[in-house]
C-alpha positions in Angstrom: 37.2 7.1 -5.8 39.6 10.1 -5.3 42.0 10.9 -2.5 41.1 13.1 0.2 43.6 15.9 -1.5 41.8 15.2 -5.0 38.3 15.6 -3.3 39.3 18.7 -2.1 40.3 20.1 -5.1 37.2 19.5 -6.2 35.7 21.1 -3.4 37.9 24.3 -4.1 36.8 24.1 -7.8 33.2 24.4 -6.6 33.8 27.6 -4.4 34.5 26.1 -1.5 38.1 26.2 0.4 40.5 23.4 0.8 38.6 21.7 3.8 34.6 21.0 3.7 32.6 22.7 5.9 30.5 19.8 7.4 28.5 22.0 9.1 27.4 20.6 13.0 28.4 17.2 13.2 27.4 17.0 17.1 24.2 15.9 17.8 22.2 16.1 21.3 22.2 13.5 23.5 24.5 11.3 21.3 24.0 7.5 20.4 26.7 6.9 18.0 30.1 9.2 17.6 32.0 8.5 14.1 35.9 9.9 14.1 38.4 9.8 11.5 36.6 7.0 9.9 38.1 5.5 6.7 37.6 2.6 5.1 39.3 0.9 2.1 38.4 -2.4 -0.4 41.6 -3.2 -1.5 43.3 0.0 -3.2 39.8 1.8 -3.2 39.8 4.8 -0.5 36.0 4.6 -0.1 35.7 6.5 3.0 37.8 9.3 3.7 38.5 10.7 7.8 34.2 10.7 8.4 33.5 12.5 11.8 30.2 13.1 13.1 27.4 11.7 15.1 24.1 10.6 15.8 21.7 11.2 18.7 19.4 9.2 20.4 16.0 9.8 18.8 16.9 11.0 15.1 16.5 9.9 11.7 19.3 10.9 9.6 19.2 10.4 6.2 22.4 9.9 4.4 22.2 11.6 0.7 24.7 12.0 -1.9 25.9 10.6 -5.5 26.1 6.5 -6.5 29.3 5.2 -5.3 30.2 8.2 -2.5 30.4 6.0 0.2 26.8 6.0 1.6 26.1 2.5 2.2 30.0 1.4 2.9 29.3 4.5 6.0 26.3 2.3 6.5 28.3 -1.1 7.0 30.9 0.5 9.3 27.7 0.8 11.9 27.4 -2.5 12.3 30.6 -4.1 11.0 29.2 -5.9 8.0 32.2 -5.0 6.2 34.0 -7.4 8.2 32.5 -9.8 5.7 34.3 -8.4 3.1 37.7 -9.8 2.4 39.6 -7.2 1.2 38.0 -4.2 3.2 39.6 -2.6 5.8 38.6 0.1 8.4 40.3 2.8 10.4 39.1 5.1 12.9 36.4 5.2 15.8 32.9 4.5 16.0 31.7 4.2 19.7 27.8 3.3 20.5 27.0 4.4 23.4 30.6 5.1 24.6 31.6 1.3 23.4 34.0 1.4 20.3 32.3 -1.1 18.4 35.7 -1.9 16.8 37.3 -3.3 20.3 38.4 -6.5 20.3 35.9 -7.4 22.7 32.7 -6.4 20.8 31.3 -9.5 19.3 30.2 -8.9 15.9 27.2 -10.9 16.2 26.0 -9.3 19.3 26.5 -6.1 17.7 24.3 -6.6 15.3 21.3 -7.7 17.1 21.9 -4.0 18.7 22.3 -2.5 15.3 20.0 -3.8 13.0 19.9 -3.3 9.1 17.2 -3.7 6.7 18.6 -3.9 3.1 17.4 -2.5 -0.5 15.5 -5.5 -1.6 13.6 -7.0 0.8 15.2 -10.4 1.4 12.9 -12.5 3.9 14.4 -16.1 4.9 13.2 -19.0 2.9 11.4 -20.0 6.2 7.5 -19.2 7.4 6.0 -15.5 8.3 6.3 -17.0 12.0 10.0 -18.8 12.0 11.3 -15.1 9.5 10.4 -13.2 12.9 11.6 -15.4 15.8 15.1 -16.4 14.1 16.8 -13.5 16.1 14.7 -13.9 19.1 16.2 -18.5 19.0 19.2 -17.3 18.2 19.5 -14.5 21.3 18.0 -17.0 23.4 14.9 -14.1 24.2 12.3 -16.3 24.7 12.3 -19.0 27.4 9.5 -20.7 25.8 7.1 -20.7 22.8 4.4 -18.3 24.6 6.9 -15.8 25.1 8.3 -16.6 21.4 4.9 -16.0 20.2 4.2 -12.6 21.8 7.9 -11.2 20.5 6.4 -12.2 17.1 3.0 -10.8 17.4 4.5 -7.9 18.9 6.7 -7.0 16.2 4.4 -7.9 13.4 2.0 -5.7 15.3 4.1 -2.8 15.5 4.8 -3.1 11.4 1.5 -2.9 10.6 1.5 -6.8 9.2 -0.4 -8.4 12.4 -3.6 -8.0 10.8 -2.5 -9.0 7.0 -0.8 -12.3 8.0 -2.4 -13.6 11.5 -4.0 -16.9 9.5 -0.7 -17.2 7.5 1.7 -17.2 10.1 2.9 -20.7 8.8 3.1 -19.6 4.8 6.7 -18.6 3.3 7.6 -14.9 4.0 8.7 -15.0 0.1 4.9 -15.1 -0.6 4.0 -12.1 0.5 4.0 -8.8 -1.9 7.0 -6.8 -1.8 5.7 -4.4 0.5 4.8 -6.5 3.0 8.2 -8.5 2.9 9.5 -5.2 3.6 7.4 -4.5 6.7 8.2 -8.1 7.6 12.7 -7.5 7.1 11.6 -4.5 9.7 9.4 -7.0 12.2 12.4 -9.5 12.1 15.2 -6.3 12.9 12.5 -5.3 15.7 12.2 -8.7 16.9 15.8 -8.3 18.9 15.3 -5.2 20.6 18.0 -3.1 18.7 19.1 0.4 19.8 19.4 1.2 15.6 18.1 0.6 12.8 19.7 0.8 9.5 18.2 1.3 6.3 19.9 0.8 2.8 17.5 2.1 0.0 14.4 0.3 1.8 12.0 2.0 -0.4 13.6 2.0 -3.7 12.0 -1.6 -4.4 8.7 -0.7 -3.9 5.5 1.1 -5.3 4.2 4.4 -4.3 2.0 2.6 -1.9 4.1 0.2 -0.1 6.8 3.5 0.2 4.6 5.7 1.9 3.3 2.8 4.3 7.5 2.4 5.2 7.6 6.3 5.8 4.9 6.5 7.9 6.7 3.1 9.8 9.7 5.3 10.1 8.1 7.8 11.7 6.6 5.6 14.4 9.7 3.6 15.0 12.1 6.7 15.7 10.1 7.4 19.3 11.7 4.4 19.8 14.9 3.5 17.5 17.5 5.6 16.4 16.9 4.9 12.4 19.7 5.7 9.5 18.8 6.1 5.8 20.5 5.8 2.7 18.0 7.6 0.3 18.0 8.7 -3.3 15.3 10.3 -2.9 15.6 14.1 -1.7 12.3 14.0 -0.7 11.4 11.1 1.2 15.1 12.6 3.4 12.8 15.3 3.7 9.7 13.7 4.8 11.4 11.2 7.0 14.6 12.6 8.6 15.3 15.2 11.3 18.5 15.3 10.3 20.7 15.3 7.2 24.3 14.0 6.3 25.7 15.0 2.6 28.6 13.2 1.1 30.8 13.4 -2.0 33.4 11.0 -3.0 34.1 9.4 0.3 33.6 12.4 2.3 31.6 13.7 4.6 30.9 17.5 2.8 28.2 18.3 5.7 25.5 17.3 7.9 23.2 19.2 9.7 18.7 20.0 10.5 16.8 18.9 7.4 15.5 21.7 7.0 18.6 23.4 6.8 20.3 21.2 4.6 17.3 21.9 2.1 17.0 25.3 2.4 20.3 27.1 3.2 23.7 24.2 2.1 26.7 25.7 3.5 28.6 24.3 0.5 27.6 24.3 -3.0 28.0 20.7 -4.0 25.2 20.0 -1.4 23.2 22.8 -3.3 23.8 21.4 -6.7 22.9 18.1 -5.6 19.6 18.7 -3.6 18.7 21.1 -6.8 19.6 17.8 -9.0 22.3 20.0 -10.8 24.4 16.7 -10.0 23.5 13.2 -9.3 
């Protein structure tokens, strides 16, 4: 990873002046607010002074090379970095006005308000039924097993998977096809009620089929969820976000409408990379 001063050499060397132009990092009606965010593993400067943020509503899609700090962005939201032991973060990120890096923000609270459905779907080695109410048990949202029942109908409902699963509700979750352990990662984050949804790569595990049954989820989920995308794929961030956020070794280069981003970059590292002259 290079040092801010490096990356903006770089930036210079690509026609662009010592500072990245980002582009508009406010968003209406904002959710989440990201300033001066940077985050470290050990000696590694993975994240480099990230400001922007996210409205209620949107689907941004964050794009950009392997290893430019996408999914470590991604982490910050909900503090899974914490986890990691030599990580460290600086900065602000504030949901709804909250920082989420107070001392009073419990971690595991936080995350049944941001939830985060990873690149491989990774269901519990527990039934369809017991993979969607673990979050509801553990939140203590359900009083008793007919309101426990109708969370997990609900949200198996809303994922498509109701219908699929109904007389298998007792059957491991790691029996269903990759696809539909996808939809059921989803039902589970659903499950808690969370204000946003995170998504690492959900799509680059599956086929053709199973993908465009996750876009089309996407699309019906962000009336309700504010959803964030890590995607390799320029054009599912097309097809699914409202919004897009480009970033190069650490930083934030710039953000802005899809369509904008797609069709008229501010900088030209976000042109060579949408045009897959880098990658």
């Amino acid at each position: 990873m290079r040092t801010p001063s490096k990356a903006n050499d770089v930036a210079a060397d690509a026609g662009g002046g010592p500072e990245f132009p980002v582009g508009d990092p406010s968003a209406p009606d904002p959710c989440i607010q990201i300033r001066d965010l940077n985050a470290w593993y050990g000696d590694i400067h993975a994240l480099c002074d990230v400001g922007f943020e996210i409205g209620h509503g949107e689907v941004l899609a964050l794009i950009g090379p392997s290893g430019c700090g996408k999914t470590t962005l991604l982490r910050c939201l909900n503090r899974l970095n914490d986890a990691v032991e030599d990580a460290r973060v600086t900065g602000e990120v504030t949901l709804d006005g909250q920082n989420i890096y107070s001392g009073s923000v419990d971690p595991v609270a936080l995350r049944a308000r941001v939830g985060m459905v990873f690149q491989k779907p990774n269901p519990f080695p527990k039934s369809i039924y017991d993979n969607v109410a673990y979050g509801a048990r553990i939140h203590g949202l359900a009083s008793d097993r007919a309101e426990l029942d109708e969370i997990v109908h609900t949200s198996l409902e809303r994922v498509g998977l109701l219908k699929e699963v109904r007389a298998r509700l007792d059957e491991p979750g790691t029996d269903l096809s990759g696809g539909q352990q996808q939809r059921l990662c989803i039902a589970r984050t659903i499950a808690v009620d969370p204000e946003v949804i995170l998504m690492d790569e959900p799509c680059s595990a599956l086929d053709p089929i199973a993908t465009a049954k996750i876009e089309d989820l996407i699309d019906e989920l962000s009336a309700e969820y504010v959803i964030v995308i890590v995607t390799h794929s320029m054009q599912q961030a097309a097809r699914v976000s409202n919004r897009v956020a480009y970033m190069n070794q650490g930083q934030l280069v710039e953000v802005g409408e899809t369509d904008r981003i797609f069709t008229n970059p501010l900088h030209k590292l976000t042109e060579d990379y949408i045009t897959g002259r880098i990658g």
